[in-house]
LOKOL-163440 format. One record per residue: chain; x, y, z of N, C-alpha, C in turn; residue number from 1. Coordinates in Angstrom, 2 decimals, decimal comma, padded with zeros to 5 digits. Layout:
LOKOL-163440
(A (X Y Z) (X Y Z) (X Y Z) NUM)
...
This chain:
LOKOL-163440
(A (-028,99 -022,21 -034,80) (-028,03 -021,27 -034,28) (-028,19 -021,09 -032,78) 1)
(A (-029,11 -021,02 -032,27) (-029,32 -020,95 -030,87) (-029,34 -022,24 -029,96) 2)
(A (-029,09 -023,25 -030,66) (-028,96 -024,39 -030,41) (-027,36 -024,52 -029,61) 3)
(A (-026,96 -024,07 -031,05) (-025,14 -023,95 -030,62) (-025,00 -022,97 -029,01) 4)
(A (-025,72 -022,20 -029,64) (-025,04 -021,19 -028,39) (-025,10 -021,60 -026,87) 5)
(A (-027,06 -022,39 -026,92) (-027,09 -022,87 -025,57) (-025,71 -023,71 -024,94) 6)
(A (-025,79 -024,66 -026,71) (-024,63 -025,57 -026,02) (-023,17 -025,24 -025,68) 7)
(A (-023,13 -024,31 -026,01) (-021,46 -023,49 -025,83) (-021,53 -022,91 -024,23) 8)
(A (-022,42 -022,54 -024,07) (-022,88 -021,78 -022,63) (-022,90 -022,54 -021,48) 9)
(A (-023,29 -024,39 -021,89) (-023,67 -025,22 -020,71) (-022,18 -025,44 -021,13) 10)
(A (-021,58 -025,43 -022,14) (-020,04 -026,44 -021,51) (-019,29 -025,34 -020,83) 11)
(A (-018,93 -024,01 -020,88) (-018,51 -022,67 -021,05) (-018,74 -022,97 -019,22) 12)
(A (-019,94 -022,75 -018,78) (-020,22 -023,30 -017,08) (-019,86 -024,36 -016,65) 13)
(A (-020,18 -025,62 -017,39) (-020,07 -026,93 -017,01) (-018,39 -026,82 -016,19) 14)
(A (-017,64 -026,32 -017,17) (-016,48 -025,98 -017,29) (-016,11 -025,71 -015,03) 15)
(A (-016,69 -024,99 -014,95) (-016,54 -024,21 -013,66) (-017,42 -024,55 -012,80) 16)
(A (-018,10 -025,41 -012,65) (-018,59 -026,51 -011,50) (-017,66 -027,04 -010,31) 17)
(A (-016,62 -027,14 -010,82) (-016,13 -028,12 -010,04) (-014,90 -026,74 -009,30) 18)
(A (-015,14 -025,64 -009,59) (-014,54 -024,64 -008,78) (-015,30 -024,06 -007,42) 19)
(A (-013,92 -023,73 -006,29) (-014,60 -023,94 -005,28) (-014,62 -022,00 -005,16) 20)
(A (-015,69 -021,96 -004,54) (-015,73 -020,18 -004,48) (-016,20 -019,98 -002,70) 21)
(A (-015,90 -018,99 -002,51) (-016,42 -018,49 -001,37) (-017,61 -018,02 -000,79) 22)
(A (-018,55 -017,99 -000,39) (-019,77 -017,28 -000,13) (-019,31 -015,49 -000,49) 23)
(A (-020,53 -015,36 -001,03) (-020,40 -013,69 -001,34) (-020,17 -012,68 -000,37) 24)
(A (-020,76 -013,18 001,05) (-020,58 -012,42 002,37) (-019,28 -012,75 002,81) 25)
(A (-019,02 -013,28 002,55) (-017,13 -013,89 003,26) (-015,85 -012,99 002,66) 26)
(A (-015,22 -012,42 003,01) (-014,43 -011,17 002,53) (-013,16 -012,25 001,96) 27)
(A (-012,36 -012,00 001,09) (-011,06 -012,74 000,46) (-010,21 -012,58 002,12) 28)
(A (-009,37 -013,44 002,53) (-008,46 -013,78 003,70) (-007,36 -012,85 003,42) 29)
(A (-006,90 -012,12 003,98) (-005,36 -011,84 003,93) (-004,41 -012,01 005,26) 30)
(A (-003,27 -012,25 004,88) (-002,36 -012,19 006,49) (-002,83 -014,36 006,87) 31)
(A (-003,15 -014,81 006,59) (-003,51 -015,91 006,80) (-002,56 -016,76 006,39) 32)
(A (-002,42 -017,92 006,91) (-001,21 -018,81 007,15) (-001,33 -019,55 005,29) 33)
(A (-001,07 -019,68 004,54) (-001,15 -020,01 003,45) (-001,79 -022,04 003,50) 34)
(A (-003,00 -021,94 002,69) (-003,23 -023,76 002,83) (-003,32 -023,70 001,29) 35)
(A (-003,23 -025,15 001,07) (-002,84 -025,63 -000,06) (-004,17 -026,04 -000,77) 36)
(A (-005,16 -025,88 -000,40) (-006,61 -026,42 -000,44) (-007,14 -024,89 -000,69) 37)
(A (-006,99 -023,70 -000,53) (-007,22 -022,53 -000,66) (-006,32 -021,48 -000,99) 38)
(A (-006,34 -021,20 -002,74) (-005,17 -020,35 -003,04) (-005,79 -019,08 -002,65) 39)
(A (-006,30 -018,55 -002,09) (-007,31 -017,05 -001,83) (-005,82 -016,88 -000,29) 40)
(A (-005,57 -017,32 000,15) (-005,03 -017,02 001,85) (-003,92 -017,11 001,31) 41)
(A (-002,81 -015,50 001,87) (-001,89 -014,85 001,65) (-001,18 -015,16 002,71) 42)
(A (000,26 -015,36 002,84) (000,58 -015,19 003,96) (001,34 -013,64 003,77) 43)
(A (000,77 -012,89 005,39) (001,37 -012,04 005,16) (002,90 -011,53 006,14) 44)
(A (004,02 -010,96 005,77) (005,26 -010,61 006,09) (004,41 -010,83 008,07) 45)
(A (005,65 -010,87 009,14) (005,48 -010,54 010,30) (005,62 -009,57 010,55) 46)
(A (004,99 -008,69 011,39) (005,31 -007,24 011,97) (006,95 -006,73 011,79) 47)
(A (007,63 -008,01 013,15) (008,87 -007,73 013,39) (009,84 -007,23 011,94) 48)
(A (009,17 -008,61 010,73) (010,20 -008,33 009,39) (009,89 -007,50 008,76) 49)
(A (008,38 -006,92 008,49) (008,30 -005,12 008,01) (009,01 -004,23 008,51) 50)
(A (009,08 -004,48 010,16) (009,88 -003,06 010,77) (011,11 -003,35 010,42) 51)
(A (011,95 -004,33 010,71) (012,83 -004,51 010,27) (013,41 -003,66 009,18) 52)
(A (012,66 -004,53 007,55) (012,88 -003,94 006,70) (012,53 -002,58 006,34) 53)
(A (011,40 -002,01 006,89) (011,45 -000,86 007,03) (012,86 -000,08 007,12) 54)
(A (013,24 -000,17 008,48) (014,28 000,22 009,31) (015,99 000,22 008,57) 55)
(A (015,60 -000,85 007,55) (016,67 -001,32 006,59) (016,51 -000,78 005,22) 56)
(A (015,36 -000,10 005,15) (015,25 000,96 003,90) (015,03 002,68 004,31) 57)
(A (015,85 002,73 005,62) (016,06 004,29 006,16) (016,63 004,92 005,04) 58)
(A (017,57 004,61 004,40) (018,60 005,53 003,38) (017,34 005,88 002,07) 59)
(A (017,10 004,71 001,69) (016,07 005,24 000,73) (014,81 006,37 001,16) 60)
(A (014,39 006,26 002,62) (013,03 007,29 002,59) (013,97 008,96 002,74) 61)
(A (015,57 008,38 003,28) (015,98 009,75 003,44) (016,04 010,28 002,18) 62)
(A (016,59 010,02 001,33) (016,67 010,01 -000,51) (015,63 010,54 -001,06) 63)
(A (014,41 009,56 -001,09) (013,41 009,78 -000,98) (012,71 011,82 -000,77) 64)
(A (012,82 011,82 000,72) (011,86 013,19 001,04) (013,81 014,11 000,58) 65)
(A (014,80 014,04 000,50) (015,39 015,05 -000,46) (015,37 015,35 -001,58) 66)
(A (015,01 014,59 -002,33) (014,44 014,81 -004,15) (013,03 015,67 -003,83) 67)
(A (012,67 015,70 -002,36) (011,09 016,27 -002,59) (011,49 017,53 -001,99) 68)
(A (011,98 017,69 -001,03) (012,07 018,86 000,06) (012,20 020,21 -001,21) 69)
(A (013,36 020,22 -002,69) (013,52 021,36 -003,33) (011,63 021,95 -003,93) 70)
(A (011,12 020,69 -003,95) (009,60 021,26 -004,07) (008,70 022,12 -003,19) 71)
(A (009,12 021,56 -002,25) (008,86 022,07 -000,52) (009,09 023,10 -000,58) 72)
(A (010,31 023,80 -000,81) (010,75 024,70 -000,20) (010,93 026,07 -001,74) 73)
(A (010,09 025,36 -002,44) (009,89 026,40 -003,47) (008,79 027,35 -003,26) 74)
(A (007,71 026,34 -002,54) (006,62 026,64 -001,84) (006,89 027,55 -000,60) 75)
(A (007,93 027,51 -000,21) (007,94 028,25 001,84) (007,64 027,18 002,73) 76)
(A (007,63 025,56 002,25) (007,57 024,74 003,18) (008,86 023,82 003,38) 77)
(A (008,90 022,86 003,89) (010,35 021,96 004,52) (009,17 020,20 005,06) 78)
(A (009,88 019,64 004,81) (009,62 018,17 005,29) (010,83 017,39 005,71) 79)
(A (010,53 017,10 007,03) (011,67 015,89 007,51) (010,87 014,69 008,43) 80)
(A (011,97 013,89 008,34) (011,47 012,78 008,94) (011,94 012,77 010,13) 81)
(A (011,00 012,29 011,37) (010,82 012,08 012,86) (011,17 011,11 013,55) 82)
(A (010,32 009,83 012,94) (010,59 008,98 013,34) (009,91 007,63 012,43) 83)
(A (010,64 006,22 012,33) (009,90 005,35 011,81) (009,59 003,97 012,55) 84)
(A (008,37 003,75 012,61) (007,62 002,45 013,15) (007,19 001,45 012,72) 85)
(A (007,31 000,21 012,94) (006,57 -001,18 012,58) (006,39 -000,30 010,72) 86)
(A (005,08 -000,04 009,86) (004,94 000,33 008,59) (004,46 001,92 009,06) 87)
(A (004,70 002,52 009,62) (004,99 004,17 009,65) (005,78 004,92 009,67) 88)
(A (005,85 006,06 008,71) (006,69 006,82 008,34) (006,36 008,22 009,07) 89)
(A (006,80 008,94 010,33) (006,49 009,63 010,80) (007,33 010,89 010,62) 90)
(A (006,83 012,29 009,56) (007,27 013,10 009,25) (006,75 014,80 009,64) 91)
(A (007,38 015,62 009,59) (007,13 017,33 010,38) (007,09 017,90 009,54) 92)
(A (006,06 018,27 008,83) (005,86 019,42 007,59) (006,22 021,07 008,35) 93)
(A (006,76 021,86 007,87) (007,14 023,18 008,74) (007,28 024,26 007,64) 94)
(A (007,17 025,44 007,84) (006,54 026,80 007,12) (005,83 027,01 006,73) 95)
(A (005,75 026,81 005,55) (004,31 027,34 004,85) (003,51 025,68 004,75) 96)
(A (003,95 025,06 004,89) (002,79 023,47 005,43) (002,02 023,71 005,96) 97)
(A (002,28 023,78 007,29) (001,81 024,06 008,52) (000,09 025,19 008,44) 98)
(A (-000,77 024,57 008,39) (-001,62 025,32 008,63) (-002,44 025,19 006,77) 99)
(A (-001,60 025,15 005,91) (-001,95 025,19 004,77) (-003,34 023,58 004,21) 100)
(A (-004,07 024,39 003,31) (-004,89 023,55 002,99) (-004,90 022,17 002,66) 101)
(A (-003,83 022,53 001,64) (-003,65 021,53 000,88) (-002,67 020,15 001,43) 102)
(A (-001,94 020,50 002,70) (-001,21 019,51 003,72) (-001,64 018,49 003,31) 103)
(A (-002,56 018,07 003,22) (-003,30 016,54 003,47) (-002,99 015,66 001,85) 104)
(A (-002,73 016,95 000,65) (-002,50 016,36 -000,53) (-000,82 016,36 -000,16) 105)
(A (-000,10 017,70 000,15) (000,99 017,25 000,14) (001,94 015,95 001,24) 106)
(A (001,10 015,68 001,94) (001,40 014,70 002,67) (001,11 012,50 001,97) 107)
(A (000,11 013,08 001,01) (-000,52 012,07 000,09) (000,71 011,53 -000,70) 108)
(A (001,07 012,79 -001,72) (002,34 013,16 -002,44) (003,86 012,60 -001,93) 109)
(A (003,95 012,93 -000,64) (005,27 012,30 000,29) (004,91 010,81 000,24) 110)
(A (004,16 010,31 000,34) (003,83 008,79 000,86) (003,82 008,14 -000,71) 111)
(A (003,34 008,58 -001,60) (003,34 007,93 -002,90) (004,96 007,84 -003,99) 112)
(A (005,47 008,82 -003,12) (007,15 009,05 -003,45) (007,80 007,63 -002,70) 113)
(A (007,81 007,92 -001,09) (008,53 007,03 -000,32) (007,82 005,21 -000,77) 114)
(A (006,53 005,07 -001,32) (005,94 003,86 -001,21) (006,70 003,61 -003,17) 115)
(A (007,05 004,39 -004,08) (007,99 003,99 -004,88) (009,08 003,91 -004,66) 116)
(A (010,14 004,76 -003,38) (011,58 004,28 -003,28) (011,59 002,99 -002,66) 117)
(A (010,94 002,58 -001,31) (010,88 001,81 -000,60) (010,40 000,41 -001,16) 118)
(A (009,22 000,44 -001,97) (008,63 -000,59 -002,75) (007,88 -001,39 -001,80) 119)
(A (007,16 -001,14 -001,00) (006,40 -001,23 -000,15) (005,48 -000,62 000,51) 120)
(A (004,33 -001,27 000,74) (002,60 -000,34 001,52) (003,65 000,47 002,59) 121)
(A (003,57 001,63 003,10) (003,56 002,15 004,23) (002,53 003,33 004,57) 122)
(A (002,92 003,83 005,93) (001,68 004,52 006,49) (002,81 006,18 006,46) 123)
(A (002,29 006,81 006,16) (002,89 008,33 006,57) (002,13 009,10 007,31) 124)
(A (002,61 009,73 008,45) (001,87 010,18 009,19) (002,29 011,83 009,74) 125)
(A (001,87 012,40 009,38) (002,03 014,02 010,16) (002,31 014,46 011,34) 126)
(A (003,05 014,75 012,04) (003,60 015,12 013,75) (003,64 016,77 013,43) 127)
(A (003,20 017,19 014,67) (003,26 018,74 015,11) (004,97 018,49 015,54) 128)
């Protein structure tokens, strides 16, 4: 019985010899030009075509923080949007936000809304 098992174990490895791996200190590539010799390297979008598309999914983040604002403002607070950059979403928490503890969750909350309308990583960021 242990006979079998060794031998199940050397083919089970044998199996994966001939796979190529990375050194353990070497972090996985991202943003890297895609080679055909290394499926690990992503290519990633260009700046210009995130902002872009960003910029081309304005209607949705507006959509977006209005399904949220009646939460907001159940609270004594308000959220609008400022301005948007390259992958930032730059928004003004005001009334009862402002100063409040928990800002940093409700600002968490805004970004996990807009990163399901949008369907994309973005950055949300807080402005006085």
């Amino acid at each position: 019985m242990h006979e079998q098992a060794r031998v199940a174990r050397i083919t089970l490895f044998d199996g994966l010899s001939g796979r190529h791996s990375r050194p353990a200190s070497q972090p996985a590539t991202t943003g890297a030009i895609p080679d055909s010799g290394n499926p690990e390297t992503v290519a990633a979008p260009n700046p210009a075509i995130r902002a872009a598309m960003l910029l081309r999914s304005r209607p949705l983040i507006e959509a977006a923080l209005d399904a949220i604002r009646p939460n907001l403002r159940r609270d004594g607070g308000d959220c609008q949007l400022v301005r948007m950059e390259a992958d930032a979403v730059y928004i003004r928490l005001s009334g009862a936000c402002v100063g409040c503890q928990l800002a940093s969750v409700t600002v968490n909350g805004v970004r996990q809304k807009l990163i399901e309308a949008v369907g994309m990583p973005l950055r949300v960021i807080p402005v006085d």
